[in-house]
C-alpha positions as CSV (number, residue, x, y, z in Angstrom):
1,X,50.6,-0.6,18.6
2,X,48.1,-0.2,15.7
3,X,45.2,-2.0,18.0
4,X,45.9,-0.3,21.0
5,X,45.7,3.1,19.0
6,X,42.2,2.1,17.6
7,X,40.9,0.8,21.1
8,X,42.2,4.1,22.2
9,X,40.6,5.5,19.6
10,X,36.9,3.9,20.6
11,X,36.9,4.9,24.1
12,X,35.0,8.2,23.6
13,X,32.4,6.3,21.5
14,X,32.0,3.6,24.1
15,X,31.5,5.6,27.0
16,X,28.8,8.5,24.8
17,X,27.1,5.1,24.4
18,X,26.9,3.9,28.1
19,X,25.6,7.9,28.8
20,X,22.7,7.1,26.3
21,X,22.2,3.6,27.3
22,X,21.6,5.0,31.1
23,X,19.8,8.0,30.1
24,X,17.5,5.6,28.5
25,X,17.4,2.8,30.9
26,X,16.3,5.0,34.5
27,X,13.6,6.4,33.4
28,X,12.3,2.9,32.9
29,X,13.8,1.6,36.0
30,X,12.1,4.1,37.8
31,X,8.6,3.8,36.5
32,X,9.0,0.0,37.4
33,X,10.4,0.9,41.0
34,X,7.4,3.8,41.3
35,X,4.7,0.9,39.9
36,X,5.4,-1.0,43.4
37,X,4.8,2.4,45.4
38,X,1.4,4.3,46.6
39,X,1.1,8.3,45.7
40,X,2.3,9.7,48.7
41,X,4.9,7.4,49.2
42,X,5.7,8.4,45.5
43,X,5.7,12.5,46.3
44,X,7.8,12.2,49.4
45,X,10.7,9.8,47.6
46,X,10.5,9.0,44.0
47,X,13.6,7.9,43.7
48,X,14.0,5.0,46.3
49,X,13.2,1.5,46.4
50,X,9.4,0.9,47.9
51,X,8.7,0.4,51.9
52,X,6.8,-2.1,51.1
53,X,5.6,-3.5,47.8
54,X,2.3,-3.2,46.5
55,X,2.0,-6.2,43.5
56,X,-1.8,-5.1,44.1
57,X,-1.2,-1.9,41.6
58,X,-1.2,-4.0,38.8
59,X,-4.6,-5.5,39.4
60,X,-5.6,-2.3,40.5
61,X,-4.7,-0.7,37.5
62,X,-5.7,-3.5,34.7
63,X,-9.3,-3.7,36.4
64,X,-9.7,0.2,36.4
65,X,-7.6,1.2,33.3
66,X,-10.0,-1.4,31.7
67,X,-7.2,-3.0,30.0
68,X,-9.2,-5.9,28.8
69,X,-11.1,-3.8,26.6
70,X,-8.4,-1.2,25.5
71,X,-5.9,-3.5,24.8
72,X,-8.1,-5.8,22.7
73,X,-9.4,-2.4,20.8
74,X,-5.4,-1.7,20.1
75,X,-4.7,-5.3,19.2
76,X,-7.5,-4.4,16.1
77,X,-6.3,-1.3,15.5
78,X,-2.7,-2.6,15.2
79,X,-3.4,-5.6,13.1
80,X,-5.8,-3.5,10.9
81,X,-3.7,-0.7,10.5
82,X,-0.8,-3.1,9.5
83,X,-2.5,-5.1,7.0
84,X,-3.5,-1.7,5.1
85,X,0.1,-0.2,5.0
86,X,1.9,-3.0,4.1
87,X,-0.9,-4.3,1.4
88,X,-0.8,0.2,-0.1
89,X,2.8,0.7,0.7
90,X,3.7,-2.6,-1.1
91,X,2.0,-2.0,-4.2
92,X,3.0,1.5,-4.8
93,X,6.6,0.9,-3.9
94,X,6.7,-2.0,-6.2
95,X,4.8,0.3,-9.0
96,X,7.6,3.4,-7.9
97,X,10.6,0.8,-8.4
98,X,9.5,-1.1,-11.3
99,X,6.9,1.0,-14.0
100,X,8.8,3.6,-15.9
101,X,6.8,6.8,-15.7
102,X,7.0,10.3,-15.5
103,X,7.5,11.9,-12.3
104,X,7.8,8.7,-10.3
105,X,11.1,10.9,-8.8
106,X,8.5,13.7,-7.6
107,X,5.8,11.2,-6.4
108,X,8.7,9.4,-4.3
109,X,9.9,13.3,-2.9
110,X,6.5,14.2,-2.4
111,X,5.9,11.2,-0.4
112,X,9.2,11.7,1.6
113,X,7.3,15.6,2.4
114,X,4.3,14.0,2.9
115,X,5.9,12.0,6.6
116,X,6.5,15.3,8.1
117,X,3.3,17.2,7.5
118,X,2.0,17.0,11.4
119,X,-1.4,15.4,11.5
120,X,-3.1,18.6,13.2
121,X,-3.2,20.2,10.4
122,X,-6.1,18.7,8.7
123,X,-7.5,16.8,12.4
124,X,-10.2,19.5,12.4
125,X,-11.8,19.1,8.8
126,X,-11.3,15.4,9.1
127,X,-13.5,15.4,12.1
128,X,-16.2,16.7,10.2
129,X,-15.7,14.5,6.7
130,X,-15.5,11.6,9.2
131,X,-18.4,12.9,11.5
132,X,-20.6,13.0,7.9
133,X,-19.5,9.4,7.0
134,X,-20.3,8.0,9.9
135,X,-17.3,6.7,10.4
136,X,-16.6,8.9,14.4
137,X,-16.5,6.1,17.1
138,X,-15.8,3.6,14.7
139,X,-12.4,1.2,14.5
140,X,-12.6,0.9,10.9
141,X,-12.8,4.6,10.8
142,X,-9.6,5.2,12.6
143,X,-7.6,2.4,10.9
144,X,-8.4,4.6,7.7
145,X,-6.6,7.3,9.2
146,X,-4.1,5.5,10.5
147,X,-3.1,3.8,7.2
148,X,-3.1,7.5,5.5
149,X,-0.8,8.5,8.1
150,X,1.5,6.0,8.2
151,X,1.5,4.8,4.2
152,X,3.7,7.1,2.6
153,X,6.5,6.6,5.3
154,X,5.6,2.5,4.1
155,X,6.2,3.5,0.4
156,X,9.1,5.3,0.7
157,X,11.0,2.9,2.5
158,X,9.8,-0.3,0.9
159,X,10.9,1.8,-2.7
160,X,13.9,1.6,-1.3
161,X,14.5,-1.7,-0.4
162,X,12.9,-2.5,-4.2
163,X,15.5,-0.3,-5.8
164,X,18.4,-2.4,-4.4
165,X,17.1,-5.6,-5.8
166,X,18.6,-6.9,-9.1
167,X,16.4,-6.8,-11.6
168,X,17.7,-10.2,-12.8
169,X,15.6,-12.4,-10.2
170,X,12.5,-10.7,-12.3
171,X,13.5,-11.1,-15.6
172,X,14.2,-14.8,-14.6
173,X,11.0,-15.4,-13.3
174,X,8.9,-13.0,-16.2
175,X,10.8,-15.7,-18.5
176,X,9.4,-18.4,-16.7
177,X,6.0,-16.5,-17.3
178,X,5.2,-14.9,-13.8
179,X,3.2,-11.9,-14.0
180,X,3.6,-8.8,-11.9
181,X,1.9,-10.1,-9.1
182,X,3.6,-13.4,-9.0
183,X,6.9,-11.4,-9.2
184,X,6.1,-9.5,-6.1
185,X,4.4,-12.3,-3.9
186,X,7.6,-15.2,-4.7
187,X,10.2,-12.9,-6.1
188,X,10.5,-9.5,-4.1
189,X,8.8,-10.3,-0.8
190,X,11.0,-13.2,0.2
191,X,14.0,-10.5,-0.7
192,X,12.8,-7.2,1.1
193,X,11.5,-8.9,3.9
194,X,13.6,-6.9,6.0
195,X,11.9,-3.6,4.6
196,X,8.6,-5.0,5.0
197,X,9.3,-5.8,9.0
198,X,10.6,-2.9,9.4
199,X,7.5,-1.2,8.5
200,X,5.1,-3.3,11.1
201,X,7.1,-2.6,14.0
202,X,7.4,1.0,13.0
203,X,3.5,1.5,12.5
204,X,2.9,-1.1,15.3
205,X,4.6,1.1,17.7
206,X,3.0,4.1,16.4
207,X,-0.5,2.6,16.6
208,X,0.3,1.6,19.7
209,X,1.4,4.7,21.4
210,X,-1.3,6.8,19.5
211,X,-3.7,8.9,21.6
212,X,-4.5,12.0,19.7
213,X,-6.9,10.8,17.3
214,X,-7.8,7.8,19.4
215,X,-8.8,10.3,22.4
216,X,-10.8,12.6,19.5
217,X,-12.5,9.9,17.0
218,X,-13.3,7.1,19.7
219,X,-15.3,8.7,22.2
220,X,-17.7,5.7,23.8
221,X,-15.7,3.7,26.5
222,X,-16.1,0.3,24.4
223,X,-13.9,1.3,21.6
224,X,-11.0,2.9,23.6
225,X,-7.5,2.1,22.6
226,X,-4.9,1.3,25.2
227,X,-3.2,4.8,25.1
228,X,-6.4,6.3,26.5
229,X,-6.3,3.8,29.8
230,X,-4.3,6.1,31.5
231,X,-7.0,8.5,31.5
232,X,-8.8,6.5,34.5
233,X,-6.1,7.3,37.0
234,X,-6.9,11.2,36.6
235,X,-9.8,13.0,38.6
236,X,-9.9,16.6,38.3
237,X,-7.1,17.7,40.9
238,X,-4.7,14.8,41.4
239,X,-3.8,11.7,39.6
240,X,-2.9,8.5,41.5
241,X,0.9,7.7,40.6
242,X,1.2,4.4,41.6
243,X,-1.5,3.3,39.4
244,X,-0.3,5.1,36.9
245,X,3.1,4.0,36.8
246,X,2.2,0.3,36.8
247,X,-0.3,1.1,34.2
248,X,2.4,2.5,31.8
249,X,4.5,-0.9,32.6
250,X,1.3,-2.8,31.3
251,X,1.4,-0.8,28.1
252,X,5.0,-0.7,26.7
253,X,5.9,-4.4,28.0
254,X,4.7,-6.1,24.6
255,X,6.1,-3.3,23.0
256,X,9.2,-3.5,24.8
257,X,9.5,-7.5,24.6
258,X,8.5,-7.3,20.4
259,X,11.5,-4.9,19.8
260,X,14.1,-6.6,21.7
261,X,13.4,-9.4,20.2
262,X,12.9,-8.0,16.8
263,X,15.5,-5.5,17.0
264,X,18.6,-6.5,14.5
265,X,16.6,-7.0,11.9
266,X,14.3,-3.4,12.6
267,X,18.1,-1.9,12.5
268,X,19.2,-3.8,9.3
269,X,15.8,-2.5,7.8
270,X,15.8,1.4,9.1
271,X,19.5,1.2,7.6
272,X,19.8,-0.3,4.2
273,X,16.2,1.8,3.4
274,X,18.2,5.1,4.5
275,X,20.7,4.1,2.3
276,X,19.6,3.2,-0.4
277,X,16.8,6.0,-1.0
């Protein structure tokens, strides 16, 4: 009686999830469908399955979306931006969770304020500073700002993870004479792994998807990210859908593929660092 009560019970839960899970799922399904169709086959049914389907849109669309170039750009920008905010965010969330100071409380609130400042607040003077450095149409430039963007959200999260460690694996291993380095590289990165994951796939994603201050910093066709590609589809008063729509496929499949497959653990991570805050 119990179980039947509690499956009951779950009903409501299941089907709010199915709602989400479709809500989420059609608008893919239809941007896959729509990749197969030309524009005006598009405009007069954007809902139904193609006449015909057109496998061409996605050479179409990788040869003039430039996809060679903008995905390679991205790939740099990813792996740069990555290596920056796990290298920062590490450090000062081991420094946060470990050194005894004054205000380390504040500095960790302060960081927590510092994720939701939007970025267009200070795009305009960082134009300039950047325009002075040299540093405009540059990918080193823009992995700078990505990292600034995207490294307090690292710190925070990671501080987390560190806080829920004992501290007996450390004092085991500062016995043993490990320094503070050696304790972070054998002791606390095999153990917050899950933190650390959990911060590349969130600033992957986010590099990914970028297009603000790719569109504004990276200006000469060479250094274009991939977010930009769909840009070539646009003249001045239509857009071509098809290409378009099989364009956007091209761009979120990696994605798509890296957080299925990566997904428990980018759950586990998001959770335990909420948590444990």
């Amino acid at each position: 009686m119990f179980r039947k009560k509690r499956t009951a019970s779950l009903i409501p839960n299941y089907l709010i999830l199915i709602l989400l899970a479709v809500f989420s799922v059609i608008p893919i399904a239809l941007l896959v469908i729509n990749s197969f169709k030309q524009t005006t086959e598009i405009q007069q049914d954007p809902f139904g399955l193609p006449a015909i389907p057109r496998f061409g849109n996605y050479v179409d669309a990788w040869i003039k979306g430039n996809f060679s170039v903008t995905m390679a750009n991205t790939l740099i920008l990813t792996t740069g931006t990555i290596l920056l905010v796990v290298i920062i965010g590490g450090l000062a969330a081991f420094a946060l969770a470990r050194f005894r100071f004054s205000g380390a409380n504040a500095l960790s609130f302060y960081l927590l304020v510092g994720t939701s400042v939007p970025a267009l607040l200070f795009m305009v003077p960082l134009y300039f500073m950047w325009a002075r450095l040299g540093l405009v149409n540059s990918l080193p430039g823009l992995i700078i700002i990505y990292a600034a963007l995207y490294s307090p959200f690292a710190t925070y999260l990671l501080r987390s993870f560190l806080v829920s460690i004992p501290m007996d694996f450390e004092d085991a291993a500062r016995i043993d004479g490990a320094n503070d380095i050696q304790v972070l590289m054998q002791i606390i990165l095999p153990l917050a792994w899950p933190g650390f994951l959990t911060v590349v796939l969130v600033v992957g994603l986010g590099v990914w998807n970028e297009f603000l201050f790719a569109v504004t910093f990276l200006q000469r066709p060479e250094l274009k990210p991939i977010s930009t590609s769909l840009l070539a589809f646009q003249t001045r008063f239509q857009r071509d859908w098809g290409l378009t729509s099989a364009a956007s496929v091209i761009m979120i499949v990696p994605i798509l593929i890296l957080f299925l497959s990566l997904q428990r653990q980018f759950i586990e991570g998001l959770a335990r660092g909420g948590l444990k805050g």
